[in-house]
N, C-alpha and C positions, 0 to 999 in steps of 0.2 A: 350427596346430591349431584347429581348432573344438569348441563346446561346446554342449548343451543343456541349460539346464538347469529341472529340473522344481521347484517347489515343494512343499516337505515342510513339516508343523507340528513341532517340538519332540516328542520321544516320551521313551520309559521308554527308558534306556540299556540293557535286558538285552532288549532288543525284539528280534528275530533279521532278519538283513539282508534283504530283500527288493528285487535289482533289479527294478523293475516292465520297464525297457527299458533298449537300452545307450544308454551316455551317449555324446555328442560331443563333443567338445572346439574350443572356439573362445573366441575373444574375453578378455579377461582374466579370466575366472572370476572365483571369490570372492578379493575382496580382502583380506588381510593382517590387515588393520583390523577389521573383521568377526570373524575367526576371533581375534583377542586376546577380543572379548569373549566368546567359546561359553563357558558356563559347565561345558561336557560337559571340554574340555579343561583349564580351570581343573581338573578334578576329579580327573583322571586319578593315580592312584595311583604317584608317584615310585619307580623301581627303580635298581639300582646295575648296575654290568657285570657284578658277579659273577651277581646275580640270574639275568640274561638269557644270559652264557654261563659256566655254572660252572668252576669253577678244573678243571683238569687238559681241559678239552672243548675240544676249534678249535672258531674258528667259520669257517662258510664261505659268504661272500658272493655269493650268485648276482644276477650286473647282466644285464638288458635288452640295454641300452645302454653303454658306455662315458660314465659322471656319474653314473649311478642309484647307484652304491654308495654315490660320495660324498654324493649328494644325498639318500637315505635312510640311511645308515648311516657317514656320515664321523667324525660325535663318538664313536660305540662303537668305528670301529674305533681312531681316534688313542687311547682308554684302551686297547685291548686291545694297542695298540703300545706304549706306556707300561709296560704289567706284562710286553714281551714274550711273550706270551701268540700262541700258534699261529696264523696267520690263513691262507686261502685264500681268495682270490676267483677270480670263474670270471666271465668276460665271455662272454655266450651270441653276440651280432653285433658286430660291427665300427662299428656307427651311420654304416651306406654312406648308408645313404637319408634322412638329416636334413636334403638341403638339393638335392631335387627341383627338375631344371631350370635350377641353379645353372652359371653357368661357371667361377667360382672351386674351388668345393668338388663338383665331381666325384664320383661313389661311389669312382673309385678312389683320388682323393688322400684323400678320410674314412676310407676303410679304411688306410690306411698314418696318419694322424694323428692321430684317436681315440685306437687304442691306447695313440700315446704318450704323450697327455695325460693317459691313464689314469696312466701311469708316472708323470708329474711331479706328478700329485694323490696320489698315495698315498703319492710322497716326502715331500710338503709336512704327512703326517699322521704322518711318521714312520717309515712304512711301506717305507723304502729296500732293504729285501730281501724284499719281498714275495711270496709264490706267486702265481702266475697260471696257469689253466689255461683258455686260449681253446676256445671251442668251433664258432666262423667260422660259424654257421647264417645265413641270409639277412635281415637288418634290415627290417621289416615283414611279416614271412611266416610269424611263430613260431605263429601260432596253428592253422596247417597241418602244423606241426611237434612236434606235444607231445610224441607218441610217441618220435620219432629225440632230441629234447631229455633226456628221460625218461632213455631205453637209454644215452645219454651220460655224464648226473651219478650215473649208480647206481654205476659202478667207483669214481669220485672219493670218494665217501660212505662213512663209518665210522661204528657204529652209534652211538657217544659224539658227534658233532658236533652242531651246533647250526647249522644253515640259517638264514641270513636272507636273502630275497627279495624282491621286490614279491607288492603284494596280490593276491590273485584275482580282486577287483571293483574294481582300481583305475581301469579306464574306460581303459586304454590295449589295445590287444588284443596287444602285444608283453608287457606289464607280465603282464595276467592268464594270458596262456600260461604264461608263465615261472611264475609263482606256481602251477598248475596241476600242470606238470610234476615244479616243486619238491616240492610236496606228493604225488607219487605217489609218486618218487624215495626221498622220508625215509619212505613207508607201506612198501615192501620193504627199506629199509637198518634200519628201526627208529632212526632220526636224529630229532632234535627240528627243530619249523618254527618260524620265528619271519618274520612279514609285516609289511612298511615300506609305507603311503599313500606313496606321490606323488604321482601325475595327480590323487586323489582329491581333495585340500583342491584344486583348480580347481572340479570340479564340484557338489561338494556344499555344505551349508550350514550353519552351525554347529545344533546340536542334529539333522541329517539323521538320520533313524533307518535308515538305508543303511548306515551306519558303523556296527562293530560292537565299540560304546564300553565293553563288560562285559568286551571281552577287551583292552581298551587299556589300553597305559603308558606313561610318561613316562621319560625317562631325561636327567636334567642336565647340563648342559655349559658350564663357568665361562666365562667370558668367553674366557681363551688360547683356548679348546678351541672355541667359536665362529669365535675369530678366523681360528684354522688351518683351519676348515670353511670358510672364508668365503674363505680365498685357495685350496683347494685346488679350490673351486665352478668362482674365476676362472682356474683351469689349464685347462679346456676353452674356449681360445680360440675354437674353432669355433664353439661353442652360444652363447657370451656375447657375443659382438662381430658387430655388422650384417654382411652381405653386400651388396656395391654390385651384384655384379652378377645380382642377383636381387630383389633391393629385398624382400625379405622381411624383414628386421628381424633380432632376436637370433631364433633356435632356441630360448634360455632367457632369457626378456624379464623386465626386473629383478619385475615384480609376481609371476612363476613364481619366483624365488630368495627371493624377502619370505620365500613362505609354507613353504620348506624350511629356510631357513638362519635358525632360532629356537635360543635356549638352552635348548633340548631336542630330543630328537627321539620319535618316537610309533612304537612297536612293537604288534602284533596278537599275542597265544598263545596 
């Protein structure tokens, strides 16, 4: 993935987002190190599970990809497994096209092995009877797709649930469809939305006023609950581990895991 990235000053965190252009993604983005010191994230105002999906509500996890869930939303979901508490995730692609050109990882062995490292990351959070409801749309194309995305999560949706998705201006155009759709989806169900940064801490820079830090929160996750996030990350052997025979490297190269798998994770509402 490539990136470009633009240089922003520090602003007022209730500043309202303005993409000036879309972003690119390349190169290791911001580093890890960097974003410890934003003081924007220092600030962010700590919430519990219940906060974010209240007692009697599902929540329902809408991924990209197969890792997005875990890699935005792995600490919420292992509490929400923990109090037993309703879950549903909904994998939009199969993650065929993550390793273009490849001969090992083929779109059609990533479409049969994705999913099931889906299955062994959300055992590894607890999650061993999880809901799933695939929706098989074409991995790089969602954003040609909002509409059919749309008409799909609307049956799934119940007007008590709580959506968590990727952002709308995460800089990924798989990420922001989905975010996109999600949020038209919860506008006819009357469902709550709730948006996970991913791609986003690559491209931007701590204090960026792109980030839309007045609706951010923080949500804690003890060390176990790190730990668990951090072996269910390395369950997508595909993403984590080099390809020889495409010499591309990891799909999720450890500086992109630094900046998700923290003891916390960062929620948009």
């Amino acid at each position: 993935m490539a990136v470009v990235l633009e240089r922003f000053e520090s602003a007022a965190a209730a500043r309202p987002v303005q993409m000036t252009a879309p972003v690119r993604l390349e190169g290791r983005g911001t580093p890890e190190a960097a974003w410890r010191q934003c003081q924007h994230l220092g600030a962010l105002p700590p919430v519990t599970v219940e906060t974010l999906v209240p007692l009697g509500r599902r929540a329902v996890i809408v991924s990209p990809h197969p890792d997005d869930e875990v890699l935005g939303a792995g600490g919420l979901m292992a509490l929400l497994a923990r109090q037993g508490r309703e879950v549903l995730v909904v994998p939009v692609t199969d993650g065929a096209a993550s390793h273009p050109g490849s001969r090992r990882w083929t779109p059609e062995r990533l479409a049969q092995e994705r999913p099931m490292e889906t299955v062994r990351a959300l055992a590894l959070l607890g999650l061993s009877r999880i809901q799933l409801h695939r929706l098989g749309l074409p991995d790089g194309h969602l954003a040609d797709l909002e509409a059919p995305m749309t008409w799909a999560l609307v049956p799934q949706l119940r007007p008590s649930d709580v959506v968590i998705t990727t952002w709308r201006h995460d800089g990924h155009p798989d990420h922001e469809a989905t975010g996109r759709a999600c949020a038209a989806a919860c506008a006819q169900v009357g469902a709550t939305l709730l948006e996970m940064p991913i791609s986003a801490w690559h491209w931007a820079r701590p204090g960026d006023a792109r980030l839309p830090w007045a609706r951010a929160c923080r949500l804690p996750l003890s060390p176990d609950l790190e730990q668990r996030k951090r072996l269910a990350a390395r369950a997508f052997a595909t993403q984590t581990r080099p390809d020889p025979s495409s010499q591309m490297g990891c799909a999720l190269p450890a500086a992109t895991l630094a900046r998700v798998l923290r003891p916390y994770e960062v929620f948009f509402r």
